[in-house]
C-alpha positions as CSV (number, residue, x, y, z in Angstrom):
1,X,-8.1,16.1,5.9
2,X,-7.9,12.9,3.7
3,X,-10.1,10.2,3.6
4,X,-8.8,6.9,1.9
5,X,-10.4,3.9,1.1
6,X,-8.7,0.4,0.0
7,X,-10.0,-2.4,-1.7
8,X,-8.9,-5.0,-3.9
9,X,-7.5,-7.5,-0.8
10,X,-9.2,-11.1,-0.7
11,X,-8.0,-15.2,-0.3
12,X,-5.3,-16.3,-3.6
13,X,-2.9,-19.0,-3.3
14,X,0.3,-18.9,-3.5
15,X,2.1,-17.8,-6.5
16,X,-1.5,-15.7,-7.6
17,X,-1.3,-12.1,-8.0
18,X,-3.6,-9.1,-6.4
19,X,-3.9,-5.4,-7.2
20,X,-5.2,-3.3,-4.2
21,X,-6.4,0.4,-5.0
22,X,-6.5,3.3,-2.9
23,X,-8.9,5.8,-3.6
24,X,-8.7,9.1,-2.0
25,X,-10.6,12.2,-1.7
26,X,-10.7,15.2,0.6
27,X,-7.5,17.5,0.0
28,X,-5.0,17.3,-3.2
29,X,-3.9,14.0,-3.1
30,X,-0.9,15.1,-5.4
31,X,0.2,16.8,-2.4
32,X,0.8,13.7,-0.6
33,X,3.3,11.0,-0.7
34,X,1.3,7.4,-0.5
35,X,2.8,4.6,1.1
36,X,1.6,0.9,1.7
37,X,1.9,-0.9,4.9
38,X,0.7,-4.4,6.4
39,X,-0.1,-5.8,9.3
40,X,0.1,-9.7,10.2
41,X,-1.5,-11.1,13.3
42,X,0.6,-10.2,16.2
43,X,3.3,-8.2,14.1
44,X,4.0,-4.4,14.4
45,X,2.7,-3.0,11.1
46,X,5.2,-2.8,8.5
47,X,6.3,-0.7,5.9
48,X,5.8,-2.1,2.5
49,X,6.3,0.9,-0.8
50,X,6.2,4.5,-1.2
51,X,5.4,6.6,-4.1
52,X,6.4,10.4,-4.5
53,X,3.7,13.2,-5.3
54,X,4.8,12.9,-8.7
55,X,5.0,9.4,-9.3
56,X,8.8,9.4,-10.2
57,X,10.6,7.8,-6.9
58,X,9.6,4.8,-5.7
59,X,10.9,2.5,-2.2
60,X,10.2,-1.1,-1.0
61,X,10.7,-3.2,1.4
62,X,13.3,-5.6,0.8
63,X,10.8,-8.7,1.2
64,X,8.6,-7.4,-1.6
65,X,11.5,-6.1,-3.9
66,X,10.9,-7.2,-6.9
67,X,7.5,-8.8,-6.5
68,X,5.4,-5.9,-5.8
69,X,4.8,-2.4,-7.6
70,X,3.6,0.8,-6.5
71,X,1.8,3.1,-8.3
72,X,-0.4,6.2,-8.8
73,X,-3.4,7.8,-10.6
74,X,-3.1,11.4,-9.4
75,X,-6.3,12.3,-12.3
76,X,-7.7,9.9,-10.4
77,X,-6.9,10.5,-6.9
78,X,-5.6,6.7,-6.4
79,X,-2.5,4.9,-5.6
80,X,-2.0,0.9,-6.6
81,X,-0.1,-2.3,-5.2
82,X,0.5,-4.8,-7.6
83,X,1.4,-8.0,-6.0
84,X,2.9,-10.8,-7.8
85,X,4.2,-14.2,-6.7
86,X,2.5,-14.1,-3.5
87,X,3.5,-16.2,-0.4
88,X,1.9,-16.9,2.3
89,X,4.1,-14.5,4.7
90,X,2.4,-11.6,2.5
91,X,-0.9,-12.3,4.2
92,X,-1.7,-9.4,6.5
93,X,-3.9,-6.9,6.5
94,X,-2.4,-3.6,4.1
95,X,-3.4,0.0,4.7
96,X,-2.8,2.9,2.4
97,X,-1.6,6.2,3.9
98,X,-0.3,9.6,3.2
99,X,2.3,11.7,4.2
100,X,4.8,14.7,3.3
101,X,7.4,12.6,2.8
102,X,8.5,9.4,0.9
103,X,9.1,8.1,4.5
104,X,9.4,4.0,6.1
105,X,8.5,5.0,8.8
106,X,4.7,4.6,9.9
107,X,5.1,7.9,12.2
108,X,5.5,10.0,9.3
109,X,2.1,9.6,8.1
110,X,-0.9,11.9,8.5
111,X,-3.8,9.8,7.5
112,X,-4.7,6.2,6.9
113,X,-7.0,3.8,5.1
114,X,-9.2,1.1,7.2
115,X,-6.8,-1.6,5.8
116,X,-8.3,-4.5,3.3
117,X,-7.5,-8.2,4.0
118,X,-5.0,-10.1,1.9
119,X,-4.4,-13.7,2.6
120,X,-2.5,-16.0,0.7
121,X,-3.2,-19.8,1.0
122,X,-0.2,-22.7,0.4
């Protein structure tokens, strides 16, 4: 079992930056691929980045190619999303997860955060 725990989400304008965290605990959280995903109001959640156990391989989404970064402190059992040049379309809810795989798919993940709120104002 893995229990994770984001934070880090809140109200920026447009153009502002955010870095959510992901802090994990239960079982070896180097043993697990972490991926971000988001939910808007009335949207199918949506896969945003993954990070490999390692660190080394990374995948986005193409809407957040080159804006956001994924990241992770295995030491510290936490896994990052810097976002830059936030628009308003980036406002969702984002939840941290964990899988076996560097997967896009939601399916092919284990266990999940509560999600923290990120809204971006125009």
């Amino acid at each position: 079992q893995v229990q994770l725990v984001e934070s880090g989400g809140g109200l920026v304008q447009a153009g502002d930056s955010l870095r959510l965290s992901c802090a994990a605990s239960g079982r070896t959280f180097s043993s697990y691929a972490m991926g971000w995903f988001r939910q808007a109001p009335g949207k199918e959640r949506e896969f945003v980045a993954v990070i490999n156990l390692s660190g080394t391989v990374t995948r986005y989404a193409d809407p957040v190619k080159g804006r956001f970064t994924i990241s992770r402190d295995n030491t510290e059992a936490t896994v990052f999303l810097q976002m830059d040049s936030l628009q308003p379309e980036d406002t969702a809810v984002y939840f941290c997860a964990a899988s076996t795989s560097t997967s896009a798919s939601k399916t092919n993940y284990n266990y999940w955060g509560q999600g923290t709120q990120v809204t971006v104002s125009s």
